[in-house]
C-alpha positions in Angstrom: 0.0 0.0 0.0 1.9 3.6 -1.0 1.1 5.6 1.8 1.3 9.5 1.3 0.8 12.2 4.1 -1.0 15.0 2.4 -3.8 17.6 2.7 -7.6 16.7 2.3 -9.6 20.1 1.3 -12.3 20.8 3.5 -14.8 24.3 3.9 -16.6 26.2 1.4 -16.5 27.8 -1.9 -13.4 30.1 -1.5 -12.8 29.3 2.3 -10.2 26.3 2.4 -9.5 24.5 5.4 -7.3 21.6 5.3 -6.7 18.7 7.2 -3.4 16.8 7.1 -4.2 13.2 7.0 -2.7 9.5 6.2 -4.2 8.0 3.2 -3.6 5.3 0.4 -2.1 7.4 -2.8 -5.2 5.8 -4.3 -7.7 7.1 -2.4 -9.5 10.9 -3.6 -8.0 13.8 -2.4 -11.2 14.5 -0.3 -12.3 10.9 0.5 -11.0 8.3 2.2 -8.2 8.3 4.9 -6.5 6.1 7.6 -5.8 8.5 10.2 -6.5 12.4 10.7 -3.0 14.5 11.6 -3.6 17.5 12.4 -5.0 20.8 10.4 -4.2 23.5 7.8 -5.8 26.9 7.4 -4.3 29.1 5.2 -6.7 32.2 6.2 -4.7 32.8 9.2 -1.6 34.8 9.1 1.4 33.3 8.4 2.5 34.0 12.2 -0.6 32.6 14.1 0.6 29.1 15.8 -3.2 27.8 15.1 -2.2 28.1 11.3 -0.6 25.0 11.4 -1.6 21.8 13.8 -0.4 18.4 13.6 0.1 15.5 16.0 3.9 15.2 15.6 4.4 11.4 17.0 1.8 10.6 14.6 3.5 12.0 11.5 6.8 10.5 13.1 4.9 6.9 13.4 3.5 7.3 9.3 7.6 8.3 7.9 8.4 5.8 9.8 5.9 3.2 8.2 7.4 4.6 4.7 4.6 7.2 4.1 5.7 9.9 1.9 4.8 13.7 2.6 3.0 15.5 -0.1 5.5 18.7 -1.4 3.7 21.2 1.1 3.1 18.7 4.1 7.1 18.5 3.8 7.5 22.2 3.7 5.2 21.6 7.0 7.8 19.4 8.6 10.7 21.1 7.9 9.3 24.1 9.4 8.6 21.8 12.9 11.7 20.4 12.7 10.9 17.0 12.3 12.5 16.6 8.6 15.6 18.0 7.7 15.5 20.8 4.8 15.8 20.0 1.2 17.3 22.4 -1.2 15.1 22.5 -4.0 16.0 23.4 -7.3 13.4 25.1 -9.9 15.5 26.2 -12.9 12.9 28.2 -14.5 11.2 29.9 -12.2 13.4 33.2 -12.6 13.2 32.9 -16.3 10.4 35.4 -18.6 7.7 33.9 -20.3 7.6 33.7 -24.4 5.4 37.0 -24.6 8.2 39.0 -22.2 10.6 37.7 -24.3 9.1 38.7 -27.6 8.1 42.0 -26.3 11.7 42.9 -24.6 13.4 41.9 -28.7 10.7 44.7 -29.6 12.0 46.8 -27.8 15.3 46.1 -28.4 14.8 46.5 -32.4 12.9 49.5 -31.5 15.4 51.2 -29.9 18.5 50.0 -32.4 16.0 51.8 -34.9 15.7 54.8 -33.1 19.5 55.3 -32.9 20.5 54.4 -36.4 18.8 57.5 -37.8 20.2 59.7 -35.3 23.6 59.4 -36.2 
């Protein structure tokens, strides 16, 4: 069974609440789970201690059964302390999209245009 420890969207139209639960990667993302963490919500500010809950002997138990953490339940954990802190590595993330691309040559040809006359 691949375990995963990962979030399970709960509230209303445009007010998440998360809870962190156990579950079989095959189950839905909102159905069924094995065992309730702790809590998520992101409407608090980043600084509240209620933003975040989770049973910490719990999580320990699942990694220890060889349950994988979802990307942000990680970030979760490292922030706790009870995983060590990846380096992550997103090579494109700093580089401009096609159209800011395209419009920065325009400019470019723009400008080499405006200058040629001028001299």
């Amino acid at each position: 069974m691949a375990m995963k420890i990962r979030l399970a969207r709960g509230g209303s139209k445009k007010r998440p609440h998360y809870s962190i639960v156990a579950a079989d990667s095959r189950y839905a993302r909102d159905g069924r789970f094995i065992e309730k963490l702790g809590t998520y919500d992101p409407l608090l500010p980043k600084d509240n201690e209620n933003r975040v809950k989770m049973d910490v002997e719990r999580v320990k138990y699942w990694l220890g059964e060889g349950a994988q953490a979802t990307d942000r339940v990680a970030r979760f954990l490292e922030s706790a302390g009870v995983t060590e802190k990846k380096t992550r590595n997103n090579p494109k993330q700093g580089e401009p999209g096609k159209a800011a691309v395209a419009r920065a040559k325009e400019r470019a040809e723009k400008a080499a245009a405006a200058e040629a006359p001028a001299e």
